[in-house]
N, C-alpha and C positions, 0 to 999 in steps of 0.2 A: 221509776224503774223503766227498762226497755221490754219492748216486745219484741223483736227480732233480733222478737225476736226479740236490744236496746231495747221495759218495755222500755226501754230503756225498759220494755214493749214497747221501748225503740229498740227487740232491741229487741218484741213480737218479737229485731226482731230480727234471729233465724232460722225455713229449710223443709225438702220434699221427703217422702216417705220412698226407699229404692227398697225392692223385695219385702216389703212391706213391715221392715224392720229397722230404717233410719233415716233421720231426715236432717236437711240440709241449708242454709242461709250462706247466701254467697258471697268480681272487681274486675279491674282491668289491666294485667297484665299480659303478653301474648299467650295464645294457647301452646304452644311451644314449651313456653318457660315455665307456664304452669303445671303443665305435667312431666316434665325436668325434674319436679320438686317435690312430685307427690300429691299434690291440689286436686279434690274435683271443682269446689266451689269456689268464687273468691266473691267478694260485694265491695265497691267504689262508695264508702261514702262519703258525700258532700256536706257539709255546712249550711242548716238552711238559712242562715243569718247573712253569710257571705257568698255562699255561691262555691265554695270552695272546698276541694279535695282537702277534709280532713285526714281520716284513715283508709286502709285496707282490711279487710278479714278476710283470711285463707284458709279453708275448711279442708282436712283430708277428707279421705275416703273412711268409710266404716272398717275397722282392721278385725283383725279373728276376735279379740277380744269383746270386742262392742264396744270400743271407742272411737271416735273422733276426736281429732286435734284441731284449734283453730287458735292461727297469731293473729295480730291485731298490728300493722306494719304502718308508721307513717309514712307519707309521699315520696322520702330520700330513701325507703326500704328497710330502714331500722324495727325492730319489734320491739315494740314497747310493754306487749301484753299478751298475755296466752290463756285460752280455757278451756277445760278437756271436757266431754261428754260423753256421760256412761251411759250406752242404751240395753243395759242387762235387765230394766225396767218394763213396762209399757213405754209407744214410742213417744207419749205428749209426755211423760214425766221423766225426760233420762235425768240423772247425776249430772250437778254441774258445778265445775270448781274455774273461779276466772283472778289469775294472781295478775297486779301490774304495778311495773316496777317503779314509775314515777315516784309514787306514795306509797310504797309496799304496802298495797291493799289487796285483801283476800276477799274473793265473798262466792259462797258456795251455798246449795244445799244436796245434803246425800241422805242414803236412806240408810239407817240402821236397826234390825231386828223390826223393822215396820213401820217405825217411826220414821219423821223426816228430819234431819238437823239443818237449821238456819244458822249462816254464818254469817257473820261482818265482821273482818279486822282490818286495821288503820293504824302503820305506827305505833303499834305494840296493843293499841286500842282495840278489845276483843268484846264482842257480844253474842249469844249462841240462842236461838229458842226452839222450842221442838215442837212440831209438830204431829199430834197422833189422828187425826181422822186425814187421810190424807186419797182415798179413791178414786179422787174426779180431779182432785188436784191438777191443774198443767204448770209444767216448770221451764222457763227458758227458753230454749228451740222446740221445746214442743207443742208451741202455739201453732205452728205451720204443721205440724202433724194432725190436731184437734180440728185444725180450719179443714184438712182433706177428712179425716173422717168425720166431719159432720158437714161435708161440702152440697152434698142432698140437698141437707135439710137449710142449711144455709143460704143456697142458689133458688130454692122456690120462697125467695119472699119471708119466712122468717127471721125474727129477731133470735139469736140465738145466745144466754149467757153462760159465763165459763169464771172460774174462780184462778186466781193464777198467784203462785206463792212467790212472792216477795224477796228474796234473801237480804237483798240490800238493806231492806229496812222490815226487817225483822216481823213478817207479817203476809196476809195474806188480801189481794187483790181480787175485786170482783167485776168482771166486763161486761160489755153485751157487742155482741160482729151482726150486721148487716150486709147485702149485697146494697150496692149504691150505684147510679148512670154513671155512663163514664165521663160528663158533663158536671157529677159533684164531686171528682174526684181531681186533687193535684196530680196525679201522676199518670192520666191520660195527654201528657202529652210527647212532643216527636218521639218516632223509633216506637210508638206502644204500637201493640195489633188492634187489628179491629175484633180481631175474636175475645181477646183481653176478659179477666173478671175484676171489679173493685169491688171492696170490702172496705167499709167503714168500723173502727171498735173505739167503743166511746165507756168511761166509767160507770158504772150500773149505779154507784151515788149520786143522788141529784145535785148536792149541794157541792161535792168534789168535782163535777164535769165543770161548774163554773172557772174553776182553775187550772184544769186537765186539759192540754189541747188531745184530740180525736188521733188516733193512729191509723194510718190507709196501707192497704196493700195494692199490690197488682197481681193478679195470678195467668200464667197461662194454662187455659183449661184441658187443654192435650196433655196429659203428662200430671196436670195439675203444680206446674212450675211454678213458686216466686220468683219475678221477675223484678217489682218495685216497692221499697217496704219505704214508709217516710210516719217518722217520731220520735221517740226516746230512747237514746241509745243506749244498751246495758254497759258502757263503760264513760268514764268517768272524760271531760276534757284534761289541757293542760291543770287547768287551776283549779282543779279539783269540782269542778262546777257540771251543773247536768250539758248533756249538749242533745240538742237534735238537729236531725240528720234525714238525709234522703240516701238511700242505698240502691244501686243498679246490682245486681245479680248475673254473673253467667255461670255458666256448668262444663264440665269439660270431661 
């Protein structure tokens, strides 16, 4: 899975807390044309394999309702994929529902009467699980909201772990986020600040980190902005295969 958002948490990974009710994962289109169109967010991401602009995601703004829309556009501008985010919730756990049309794949989890329902369908292919203790729970973009409210406790030196529900794969994930130099971090390089925070999250199973690469962030600490998310991206590539990615972020 992703964290950014992607976790996949790649996927961690996206987004900031604004009026302390939603938060945000962000590309590169002109600031112009992005707010033409509605956009605050958008995030560039690259292929870490090739170097290469895979996708876009375009994050609206929070609407009256407490949603958020975000596509998922390749390089030629096409949408491939869309997934909406309900923050009627707490803001680490909104509602998330992400359809793409490649492989008419769904995968969502909402909450119903308390409970939480996991979804994954594929080509007709459905599987549902529920989850009922769900308090601490973080879902999707709301790992960037968990990272600011425990950004304290997180920036003096603790380990800090967090439990992150799964939908993909029908299950529940358990992490652990550090602060890291920015000497152990990929994503201290050109265009970062020197003010910059990194963050390392690594699987809280021993025996799973062995096969789990680490997911990094970059935060700008004014604002407490993502700026660089690099891991597993919550959608899927062309061939249905996991991809990771490095995402730049801007805001507008």
């Amino acid at each position: 899975m992703g964290l950014g958002l992607g976790l996949e948490f790649r996927g961690l990974i996206g987004m900031r807390i604004v009026h302390q009710a939603m938060l945000l994962f962000g590309f590169l289109f002109a600031a112009s044309a992005m707010a033409n169109n509605g956009y605050a967010v958008s995030g560039a991401a690259y292929n870490l394999k090739t170097g290469k602009l895979a996708y876009r995601e375009l994050f609206t703004a929070l609407d009256v309702n407490g949603l958020v829309q975000v596509n998922y556009a390749k390089p030629d501008g096409i949408v491939f994929a869309r997934k909406t985010l309900n923050y009627a919730t707490e803001v680490f756990q909104p509602g998330v529902e992400i359809t793409d049309e490649r492989d008419e794949e769904l995968v969502s989890a909402t909450f119903d009467a308390g409970r939480l329902l996991l979804t994954h369908k594929k080509k007709g292919d459905s599987h549902t699980k529920t989850l009922y203790d769900t308090a601490k729970l973080v879902i999707d973009a709301g790992v960037d909201a968990f990272i600011q409210l425990n950004w304290v406790k997180i920036t003096s030196g603790k380990k800090v772990e967090f439990d992150v529900a799964d939908a993909r794969n029908l299950g529940i994930e358990k992490f652990v986020i550090k602060e890291i130099d920015a000497s152990a971090s990929p994503l201290a390089y050109k265009g970062a600040a020197e003010t910059w925070k990194y963050f390392r999250v690594e699987t809280a199973n021993k025996l799973s980190s062995i096969f789990v690469e680490p997911i990094f962030y970059a935060y700008e600490p004014d604002g407490k902005y993502l700026m660089r998310y690099q891991g597993r991206a919550n959608i899927d590539n062309d061939a249905g295969e996991a991809w990771d990615v490095r995402i730049e972020y801007e805001y507008f």
